[in-house]
N, CA, C, O and CB atoms as a CASP TS submission, in Angstrom:
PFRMAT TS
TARGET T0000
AUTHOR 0000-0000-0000
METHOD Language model
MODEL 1
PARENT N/A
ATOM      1  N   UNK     1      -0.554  39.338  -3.628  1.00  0.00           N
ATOM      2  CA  UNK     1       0.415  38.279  -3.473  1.00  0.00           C
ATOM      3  C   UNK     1       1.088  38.051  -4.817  1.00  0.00           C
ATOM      4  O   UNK     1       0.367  38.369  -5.763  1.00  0.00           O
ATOM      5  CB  UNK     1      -0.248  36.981  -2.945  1.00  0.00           C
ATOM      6  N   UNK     2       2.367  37.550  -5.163  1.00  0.00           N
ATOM      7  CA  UNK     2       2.846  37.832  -5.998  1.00  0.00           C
ATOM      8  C   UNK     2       3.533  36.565  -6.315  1.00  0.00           C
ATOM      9  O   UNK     2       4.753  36.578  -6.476  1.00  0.00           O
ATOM     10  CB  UNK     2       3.415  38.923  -5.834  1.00  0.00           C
ATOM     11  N   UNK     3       3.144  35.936  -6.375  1.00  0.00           N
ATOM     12  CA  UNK     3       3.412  33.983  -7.088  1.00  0.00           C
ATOM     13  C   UNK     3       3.304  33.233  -8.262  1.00  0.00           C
ATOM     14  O   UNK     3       2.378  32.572  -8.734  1.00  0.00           O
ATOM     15  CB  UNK     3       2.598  33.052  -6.618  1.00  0.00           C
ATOM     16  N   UNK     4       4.603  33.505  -8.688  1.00  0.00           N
ATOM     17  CA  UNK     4       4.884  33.086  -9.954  1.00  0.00           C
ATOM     18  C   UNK     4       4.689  31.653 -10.396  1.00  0.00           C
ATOM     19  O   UNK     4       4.942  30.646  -9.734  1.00  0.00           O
ATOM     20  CB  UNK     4       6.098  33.406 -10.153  1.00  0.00           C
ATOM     21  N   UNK     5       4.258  31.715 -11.472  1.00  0.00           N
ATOM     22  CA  UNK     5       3.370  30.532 -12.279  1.00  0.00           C
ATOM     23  C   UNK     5       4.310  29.014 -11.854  1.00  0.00           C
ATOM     24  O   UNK     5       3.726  27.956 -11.617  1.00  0.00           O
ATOM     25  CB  UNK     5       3.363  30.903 -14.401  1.00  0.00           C
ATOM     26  N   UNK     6       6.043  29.175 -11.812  1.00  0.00           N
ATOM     27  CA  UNK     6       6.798  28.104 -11.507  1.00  0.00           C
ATOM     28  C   UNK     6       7.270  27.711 -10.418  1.00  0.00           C
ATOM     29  O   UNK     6       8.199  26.903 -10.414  1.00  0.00           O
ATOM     30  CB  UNK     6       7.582  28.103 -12.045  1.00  0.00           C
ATOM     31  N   UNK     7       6.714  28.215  -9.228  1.00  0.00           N
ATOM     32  CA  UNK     7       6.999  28.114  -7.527  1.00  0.00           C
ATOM     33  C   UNK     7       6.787  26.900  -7.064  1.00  0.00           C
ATOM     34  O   UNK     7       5.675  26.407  -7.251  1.00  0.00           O
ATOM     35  CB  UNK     7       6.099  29.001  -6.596  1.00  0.00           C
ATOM     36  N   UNK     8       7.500  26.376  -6.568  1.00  0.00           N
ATOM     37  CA  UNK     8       7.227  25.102  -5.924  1.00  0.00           C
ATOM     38  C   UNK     8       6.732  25.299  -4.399  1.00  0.00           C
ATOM     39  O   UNK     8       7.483  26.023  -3.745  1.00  0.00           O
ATOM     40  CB  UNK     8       8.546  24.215  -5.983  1.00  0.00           C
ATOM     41  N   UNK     9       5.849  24.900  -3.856  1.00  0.00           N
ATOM     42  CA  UNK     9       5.337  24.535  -2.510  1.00  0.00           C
ATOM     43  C   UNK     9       4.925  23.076  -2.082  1.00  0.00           C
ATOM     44  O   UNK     9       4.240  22.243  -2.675  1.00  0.00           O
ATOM     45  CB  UNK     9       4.215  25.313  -2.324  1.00  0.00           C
ATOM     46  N   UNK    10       5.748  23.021  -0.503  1.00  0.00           N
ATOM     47  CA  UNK    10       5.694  21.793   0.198  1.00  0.00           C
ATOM     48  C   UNK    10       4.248  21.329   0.911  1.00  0.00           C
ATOM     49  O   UNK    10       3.929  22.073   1.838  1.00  0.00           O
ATOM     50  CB  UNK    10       6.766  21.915   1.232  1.00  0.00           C
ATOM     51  N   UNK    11       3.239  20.135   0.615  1.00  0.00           N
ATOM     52  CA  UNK    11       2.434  19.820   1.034  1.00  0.00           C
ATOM     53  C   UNK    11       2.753  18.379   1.594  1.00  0.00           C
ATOM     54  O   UNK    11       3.114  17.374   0.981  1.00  0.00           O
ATOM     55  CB  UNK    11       1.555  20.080   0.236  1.00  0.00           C
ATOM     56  N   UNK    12       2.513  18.572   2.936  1.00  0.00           N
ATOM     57  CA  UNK    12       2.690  17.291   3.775  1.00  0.00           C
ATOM     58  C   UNK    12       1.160  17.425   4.332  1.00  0.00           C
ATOM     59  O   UNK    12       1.192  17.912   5.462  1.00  0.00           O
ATOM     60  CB  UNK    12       4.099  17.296   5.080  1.00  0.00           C
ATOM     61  N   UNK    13      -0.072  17.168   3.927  1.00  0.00           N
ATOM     62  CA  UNK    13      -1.129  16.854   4.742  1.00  0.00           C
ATOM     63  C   UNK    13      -2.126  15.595   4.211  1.00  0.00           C
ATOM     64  O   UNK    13      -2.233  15.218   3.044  1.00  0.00           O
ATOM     65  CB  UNK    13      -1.887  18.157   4.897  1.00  0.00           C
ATOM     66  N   UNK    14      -2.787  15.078   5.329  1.00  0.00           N
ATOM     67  CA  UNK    14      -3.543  14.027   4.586  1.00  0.00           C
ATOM     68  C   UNK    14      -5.136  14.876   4.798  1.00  0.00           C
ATOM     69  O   UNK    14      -6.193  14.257   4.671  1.00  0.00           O
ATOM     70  CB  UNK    14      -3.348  12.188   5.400  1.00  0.00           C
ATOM     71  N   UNK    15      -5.093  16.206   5.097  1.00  0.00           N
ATOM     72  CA  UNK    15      -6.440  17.050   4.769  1.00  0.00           C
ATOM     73  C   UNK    15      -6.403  17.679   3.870  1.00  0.00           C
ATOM     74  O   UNK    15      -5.510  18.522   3.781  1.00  0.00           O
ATOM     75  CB  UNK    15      -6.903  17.901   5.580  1.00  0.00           C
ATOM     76  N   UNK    16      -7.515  17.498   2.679  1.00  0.00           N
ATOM     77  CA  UNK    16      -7.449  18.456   1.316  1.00  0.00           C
ATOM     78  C   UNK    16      -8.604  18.677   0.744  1.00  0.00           C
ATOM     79  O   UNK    16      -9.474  17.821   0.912  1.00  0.00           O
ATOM     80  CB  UNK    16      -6.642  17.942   0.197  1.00  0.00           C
ATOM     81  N   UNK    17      -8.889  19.781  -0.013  1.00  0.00           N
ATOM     82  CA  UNK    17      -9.792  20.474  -0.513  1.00  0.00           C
ATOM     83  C   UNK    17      -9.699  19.585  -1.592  1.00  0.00           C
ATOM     84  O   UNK    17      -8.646  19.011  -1.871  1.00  0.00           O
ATOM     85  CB  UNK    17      -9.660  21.943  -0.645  1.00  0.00           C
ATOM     86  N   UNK    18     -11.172  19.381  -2.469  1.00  0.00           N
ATOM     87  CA  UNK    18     -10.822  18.797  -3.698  1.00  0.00           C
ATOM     88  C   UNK    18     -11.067  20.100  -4.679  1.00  0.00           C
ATOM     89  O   UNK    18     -11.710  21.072  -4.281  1.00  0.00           O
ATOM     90  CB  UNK    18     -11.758  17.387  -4.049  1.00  0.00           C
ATOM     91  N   UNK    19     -10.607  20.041  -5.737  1.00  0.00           N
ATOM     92  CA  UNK    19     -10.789  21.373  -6.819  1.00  0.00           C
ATOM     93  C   UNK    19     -12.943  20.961  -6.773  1.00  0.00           C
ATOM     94  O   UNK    19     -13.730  20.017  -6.841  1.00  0.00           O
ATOM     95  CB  UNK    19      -9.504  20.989  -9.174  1.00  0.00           C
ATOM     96  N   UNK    20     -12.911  22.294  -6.630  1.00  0.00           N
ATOM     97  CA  UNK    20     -14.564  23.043  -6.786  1.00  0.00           C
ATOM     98  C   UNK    20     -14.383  24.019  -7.445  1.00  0.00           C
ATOM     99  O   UNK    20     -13.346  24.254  -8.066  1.00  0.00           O
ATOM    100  CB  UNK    20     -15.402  23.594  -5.498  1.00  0.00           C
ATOM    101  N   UNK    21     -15.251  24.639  -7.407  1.00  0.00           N
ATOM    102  CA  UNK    21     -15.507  26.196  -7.709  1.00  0.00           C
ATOM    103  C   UNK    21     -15.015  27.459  -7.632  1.00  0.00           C
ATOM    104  O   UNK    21     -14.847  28.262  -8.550  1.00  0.00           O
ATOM    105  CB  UNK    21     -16.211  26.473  -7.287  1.00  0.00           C
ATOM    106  N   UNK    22     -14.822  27.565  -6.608  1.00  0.00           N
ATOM    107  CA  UNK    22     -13.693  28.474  -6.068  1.00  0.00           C
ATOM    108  C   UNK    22     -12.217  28.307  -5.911  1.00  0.00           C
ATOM    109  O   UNK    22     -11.524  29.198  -5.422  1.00  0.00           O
ATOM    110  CB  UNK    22     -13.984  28.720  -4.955  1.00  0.00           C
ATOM    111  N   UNK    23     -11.790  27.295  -6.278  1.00  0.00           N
ATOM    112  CA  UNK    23     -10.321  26.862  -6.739  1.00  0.00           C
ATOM    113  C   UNK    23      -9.667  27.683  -7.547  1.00  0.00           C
ATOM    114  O   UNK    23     -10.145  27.880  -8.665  1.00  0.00           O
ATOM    115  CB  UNK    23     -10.264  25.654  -7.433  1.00  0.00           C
ATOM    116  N   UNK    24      -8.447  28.333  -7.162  1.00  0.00           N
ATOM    117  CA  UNK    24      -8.349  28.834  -8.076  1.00  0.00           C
ATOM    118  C   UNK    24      -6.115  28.829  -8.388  1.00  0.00           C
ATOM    119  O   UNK    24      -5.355  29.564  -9.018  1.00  0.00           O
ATOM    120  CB  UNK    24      -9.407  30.293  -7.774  1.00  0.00           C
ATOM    121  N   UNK    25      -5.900  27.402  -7.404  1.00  0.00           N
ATOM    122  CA  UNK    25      -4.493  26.894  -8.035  1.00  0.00           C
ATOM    123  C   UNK    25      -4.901  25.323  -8.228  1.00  0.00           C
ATOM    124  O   UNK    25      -6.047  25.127  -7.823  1.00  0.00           O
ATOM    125  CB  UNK    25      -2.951  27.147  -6.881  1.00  0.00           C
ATOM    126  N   UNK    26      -4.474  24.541  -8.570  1.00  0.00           N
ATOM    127  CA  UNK    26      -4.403  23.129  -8.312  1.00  0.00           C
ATOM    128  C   UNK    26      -3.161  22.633  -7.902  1.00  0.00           C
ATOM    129  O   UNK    26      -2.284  23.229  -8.528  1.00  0.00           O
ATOM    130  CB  UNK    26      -4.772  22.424  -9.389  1.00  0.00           C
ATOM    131  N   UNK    27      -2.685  21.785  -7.109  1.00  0.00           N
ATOM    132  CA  UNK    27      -1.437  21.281  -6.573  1.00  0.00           C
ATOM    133  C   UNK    27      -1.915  19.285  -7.848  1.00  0.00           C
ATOM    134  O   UNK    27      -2.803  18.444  -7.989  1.00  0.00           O
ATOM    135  CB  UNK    27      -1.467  21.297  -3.986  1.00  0.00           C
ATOM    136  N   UNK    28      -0.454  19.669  -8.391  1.00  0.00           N
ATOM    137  CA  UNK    28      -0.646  18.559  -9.632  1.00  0.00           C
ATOM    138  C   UNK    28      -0.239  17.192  -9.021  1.00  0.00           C
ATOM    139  O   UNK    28       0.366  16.483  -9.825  1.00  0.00           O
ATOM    140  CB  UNK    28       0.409  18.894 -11.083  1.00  0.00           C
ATOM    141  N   UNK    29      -0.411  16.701  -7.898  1.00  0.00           N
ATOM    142  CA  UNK    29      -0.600  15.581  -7.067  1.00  0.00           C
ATOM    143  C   UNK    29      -1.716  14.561  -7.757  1.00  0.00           C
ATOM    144  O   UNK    29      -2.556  14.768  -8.633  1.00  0.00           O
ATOM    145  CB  UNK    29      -1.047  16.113  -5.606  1.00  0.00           C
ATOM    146  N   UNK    30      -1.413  13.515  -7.086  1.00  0.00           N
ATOM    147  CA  UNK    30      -2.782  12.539  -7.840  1.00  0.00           C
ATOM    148  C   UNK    30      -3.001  12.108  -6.215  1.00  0.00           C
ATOM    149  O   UNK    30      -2.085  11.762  -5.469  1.00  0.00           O
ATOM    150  CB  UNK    30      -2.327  10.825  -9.366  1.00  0.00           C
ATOM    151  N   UNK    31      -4.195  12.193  -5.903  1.00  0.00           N
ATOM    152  CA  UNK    31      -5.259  13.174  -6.813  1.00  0.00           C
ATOM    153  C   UNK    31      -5.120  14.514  -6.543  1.00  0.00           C
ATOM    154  O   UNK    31      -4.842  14.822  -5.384  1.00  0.00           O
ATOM    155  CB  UNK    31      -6.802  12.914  -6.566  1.00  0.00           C
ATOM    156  N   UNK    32      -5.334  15.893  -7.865  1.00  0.00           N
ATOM    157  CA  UNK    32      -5.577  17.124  -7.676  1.00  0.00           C
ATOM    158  C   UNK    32      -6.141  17.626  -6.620  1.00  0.00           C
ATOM    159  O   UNK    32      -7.355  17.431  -6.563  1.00  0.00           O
ATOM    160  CB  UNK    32      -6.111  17.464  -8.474  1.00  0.00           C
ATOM    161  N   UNK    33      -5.744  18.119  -5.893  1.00  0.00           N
ATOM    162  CA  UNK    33      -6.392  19.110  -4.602  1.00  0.00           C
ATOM    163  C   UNK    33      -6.271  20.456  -4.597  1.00  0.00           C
ATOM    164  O   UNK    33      -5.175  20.870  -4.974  1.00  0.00           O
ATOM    165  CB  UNK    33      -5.816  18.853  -3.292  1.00  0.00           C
ATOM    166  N   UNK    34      -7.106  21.288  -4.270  1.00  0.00           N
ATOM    167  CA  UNK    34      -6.968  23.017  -4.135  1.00  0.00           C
ATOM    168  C   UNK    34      -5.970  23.270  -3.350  1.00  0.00           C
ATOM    169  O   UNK    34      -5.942  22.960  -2.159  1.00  0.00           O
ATOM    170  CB  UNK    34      -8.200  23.847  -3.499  1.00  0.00           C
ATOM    171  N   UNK    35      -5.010  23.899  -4.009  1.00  0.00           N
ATOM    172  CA  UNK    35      -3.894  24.316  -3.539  1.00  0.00           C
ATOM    173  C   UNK    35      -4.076  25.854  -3.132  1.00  0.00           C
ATOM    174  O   UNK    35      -3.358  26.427  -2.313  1.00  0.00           O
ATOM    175  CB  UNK    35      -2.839  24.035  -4.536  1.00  0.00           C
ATOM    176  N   UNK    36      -4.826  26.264  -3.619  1.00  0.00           N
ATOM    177  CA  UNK    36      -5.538  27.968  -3.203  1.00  0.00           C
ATOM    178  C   UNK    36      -7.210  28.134  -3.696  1.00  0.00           C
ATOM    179  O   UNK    36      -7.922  27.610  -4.552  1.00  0.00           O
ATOM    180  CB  UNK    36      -4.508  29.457  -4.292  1.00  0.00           C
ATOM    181  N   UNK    37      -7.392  29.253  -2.550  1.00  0.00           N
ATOM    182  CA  UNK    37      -9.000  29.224  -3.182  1.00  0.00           C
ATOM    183  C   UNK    37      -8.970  30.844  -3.262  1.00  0.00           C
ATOM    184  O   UNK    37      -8.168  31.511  -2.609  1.00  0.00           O
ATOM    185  CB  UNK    37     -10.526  28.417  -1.980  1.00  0.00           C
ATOM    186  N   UNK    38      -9.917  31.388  -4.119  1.00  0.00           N
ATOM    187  CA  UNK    38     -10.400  32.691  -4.192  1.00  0.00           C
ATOM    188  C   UNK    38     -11.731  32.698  -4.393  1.00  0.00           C
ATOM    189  O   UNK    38     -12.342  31.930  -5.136  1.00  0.00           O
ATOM    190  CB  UNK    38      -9.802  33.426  -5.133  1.00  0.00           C
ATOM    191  N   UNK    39     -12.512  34.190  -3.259  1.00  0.00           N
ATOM    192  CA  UNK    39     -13.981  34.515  -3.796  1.00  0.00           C
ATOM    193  C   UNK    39     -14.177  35.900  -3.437  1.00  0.00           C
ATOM    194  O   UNK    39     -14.275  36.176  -2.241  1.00  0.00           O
ATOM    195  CB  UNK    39     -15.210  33.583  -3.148  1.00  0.00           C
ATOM    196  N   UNK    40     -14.238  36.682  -4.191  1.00  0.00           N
ATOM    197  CA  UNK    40     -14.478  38.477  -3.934  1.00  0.00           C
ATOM    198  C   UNK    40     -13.262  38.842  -3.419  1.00  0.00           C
ATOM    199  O   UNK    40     -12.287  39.021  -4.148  1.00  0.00           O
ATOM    200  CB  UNK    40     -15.754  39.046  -2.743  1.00  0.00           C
ATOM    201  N   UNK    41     -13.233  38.966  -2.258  1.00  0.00           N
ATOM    202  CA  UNK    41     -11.639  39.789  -1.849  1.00  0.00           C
ATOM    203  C   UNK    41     -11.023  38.821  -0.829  1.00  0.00           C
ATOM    204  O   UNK    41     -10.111  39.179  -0.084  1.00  0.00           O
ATOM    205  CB  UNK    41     -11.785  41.579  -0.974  1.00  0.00           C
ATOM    206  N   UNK    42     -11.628  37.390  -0.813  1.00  0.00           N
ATOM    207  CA  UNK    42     -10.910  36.339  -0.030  1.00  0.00           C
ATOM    208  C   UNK    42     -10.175  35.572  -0.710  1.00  0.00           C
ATOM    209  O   UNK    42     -10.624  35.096  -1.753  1.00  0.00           O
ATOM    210  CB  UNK    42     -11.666  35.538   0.653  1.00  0.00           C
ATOM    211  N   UNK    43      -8.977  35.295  -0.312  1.00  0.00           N
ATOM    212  CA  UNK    43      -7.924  34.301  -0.768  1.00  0.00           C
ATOM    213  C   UNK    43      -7.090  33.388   0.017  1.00  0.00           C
ATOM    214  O   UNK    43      -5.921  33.704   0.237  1.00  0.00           O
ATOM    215  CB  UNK    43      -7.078  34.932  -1.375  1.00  0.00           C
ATOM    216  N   UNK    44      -7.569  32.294   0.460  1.00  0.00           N
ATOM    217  CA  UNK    44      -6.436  31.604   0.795  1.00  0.00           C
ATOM    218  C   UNK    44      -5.710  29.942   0.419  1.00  0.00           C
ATOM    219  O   UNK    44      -6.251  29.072  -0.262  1.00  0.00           O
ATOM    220  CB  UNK    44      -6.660  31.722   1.995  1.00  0.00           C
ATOM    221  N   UNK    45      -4.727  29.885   0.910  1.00  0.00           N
ATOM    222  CA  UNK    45      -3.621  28.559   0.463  1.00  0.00           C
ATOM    223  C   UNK    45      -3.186  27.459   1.908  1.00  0.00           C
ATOM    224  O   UNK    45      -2.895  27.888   3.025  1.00  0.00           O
ATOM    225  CB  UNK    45      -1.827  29.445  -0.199  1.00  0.00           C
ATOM    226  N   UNK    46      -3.220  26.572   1.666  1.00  0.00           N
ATOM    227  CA  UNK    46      -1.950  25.630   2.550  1.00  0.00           C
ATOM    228  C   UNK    46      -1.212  25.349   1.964  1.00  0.00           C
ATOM    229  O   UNK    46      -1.088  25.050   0.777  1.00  0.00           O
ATOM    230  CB  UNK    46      -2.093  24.433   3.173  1.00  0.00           C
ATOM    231  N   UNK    47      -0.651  25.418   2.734  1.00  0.00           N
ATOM    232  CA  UNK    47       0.975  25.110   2.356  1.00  0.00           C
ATOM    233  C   UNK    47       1.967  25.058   3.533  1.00  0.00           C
ATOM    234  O   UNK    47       1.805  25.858   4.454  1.00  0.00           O
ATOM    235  CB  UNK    47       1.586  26.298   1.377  1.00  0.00           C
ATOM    236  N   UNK    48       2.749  24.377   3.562  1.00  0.00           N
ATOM    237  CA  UNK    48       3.990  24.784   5.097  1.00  0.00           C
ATOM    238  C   UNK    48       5.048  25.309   4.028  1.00  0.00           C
ATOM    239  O   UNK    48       5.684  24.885   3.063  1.00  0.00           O
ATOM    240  CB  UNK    48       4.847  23.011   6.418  1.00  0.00           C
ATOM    241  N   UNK    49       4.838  26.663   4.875  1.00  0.00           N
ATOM    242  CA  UNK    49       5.823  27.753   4.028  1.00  0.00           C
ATOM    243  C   UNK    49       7.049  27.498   4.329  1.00  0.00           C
ATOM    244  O   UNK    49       7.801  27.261   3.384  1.00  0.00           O
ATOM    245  CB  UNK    49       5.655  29.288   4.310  1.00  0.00           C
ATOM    246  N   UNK    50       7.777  27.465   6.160  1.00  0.00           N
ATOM    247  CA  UNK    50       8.818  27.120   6.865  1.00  0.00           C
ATOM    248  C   UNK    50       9.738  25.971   5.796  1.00  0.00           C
ATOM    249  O   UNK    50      10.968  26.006   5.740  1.00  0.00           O
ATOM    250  CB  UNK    50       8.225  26.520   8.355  1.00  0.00           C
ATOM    251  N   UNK    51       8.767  24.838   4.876  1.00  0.00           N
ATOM    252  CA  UNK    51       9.532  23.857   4.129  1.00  0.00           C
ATOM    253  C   UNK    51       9.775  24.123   2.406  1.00  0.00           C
ATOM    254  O   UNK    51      10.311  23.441   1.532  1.00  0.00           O
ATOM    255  CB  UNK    51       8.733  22.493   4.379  1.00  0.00           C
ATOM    256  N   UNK    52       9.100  25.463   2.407  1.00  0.00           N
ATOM    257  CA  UNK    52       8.338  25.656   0.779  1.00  0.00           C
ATOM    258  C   UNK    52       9.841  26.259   0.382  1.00  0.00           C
ATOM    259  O   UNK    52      10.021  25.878  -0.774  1.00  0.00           O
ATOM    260  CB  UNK    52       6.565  27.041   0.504  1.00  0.00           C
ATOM    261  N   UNK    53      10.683  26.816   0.696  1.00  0.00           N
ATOM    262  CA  UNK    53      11.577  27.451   0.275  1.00  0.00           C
ATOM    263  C   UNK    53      12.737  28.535   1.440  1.00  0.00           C
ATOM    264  O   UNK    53      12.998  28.253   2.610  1.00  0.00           O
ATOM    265  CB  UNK    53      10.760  28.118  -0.728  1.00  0.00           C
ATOM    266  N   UNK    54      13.225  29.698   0.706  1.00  0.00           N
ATOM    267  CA  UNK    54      14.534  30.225   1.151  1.00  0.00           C
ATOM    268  C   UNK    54      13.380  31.021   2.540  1.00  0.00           C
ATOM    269  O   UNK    54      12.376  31.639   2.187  1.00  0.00           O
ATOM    270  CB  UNK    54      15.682  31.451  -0.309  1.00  0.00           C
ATOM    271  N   UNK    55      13.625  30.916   3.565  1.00  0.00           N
ATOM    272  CA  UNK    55      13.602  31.825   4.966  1.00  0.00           C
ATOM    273  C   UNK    55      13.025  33.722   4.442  1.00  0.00           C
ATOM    274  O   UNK    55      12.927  34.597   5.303  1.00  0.00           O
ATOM    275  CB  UNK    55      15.725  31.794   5.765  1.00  0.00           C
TER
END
């Protein structure tokens, strides 16, 4: 995946990961929540992509 350090993504949820261990973006919201997680060859994010940007 190829996501550059200055990307903006849209979070509309009131469900969230808090940063742990396996965190491995933070969404700079108050309060910080895992915006992505990674462990061995698993990776995943929320996000609503449909609002995050260009189609």
């Amino acid at each position: 995946m190829n996501i550059q350090s200055e990307e903006n993504f849209f979070f509309d949820n009131s469900h969230y990961l808090p940063v742990e261990h396996y965190t491995s973006v933070v969404a700079g919201h108050i309060p910080n929540f895992t915006a992505a997680i990674e462990k061995d060859n698993f990776f995943g994010i929320q996000f609503l992509p449909e609002k995050s940007g260009e189609p």
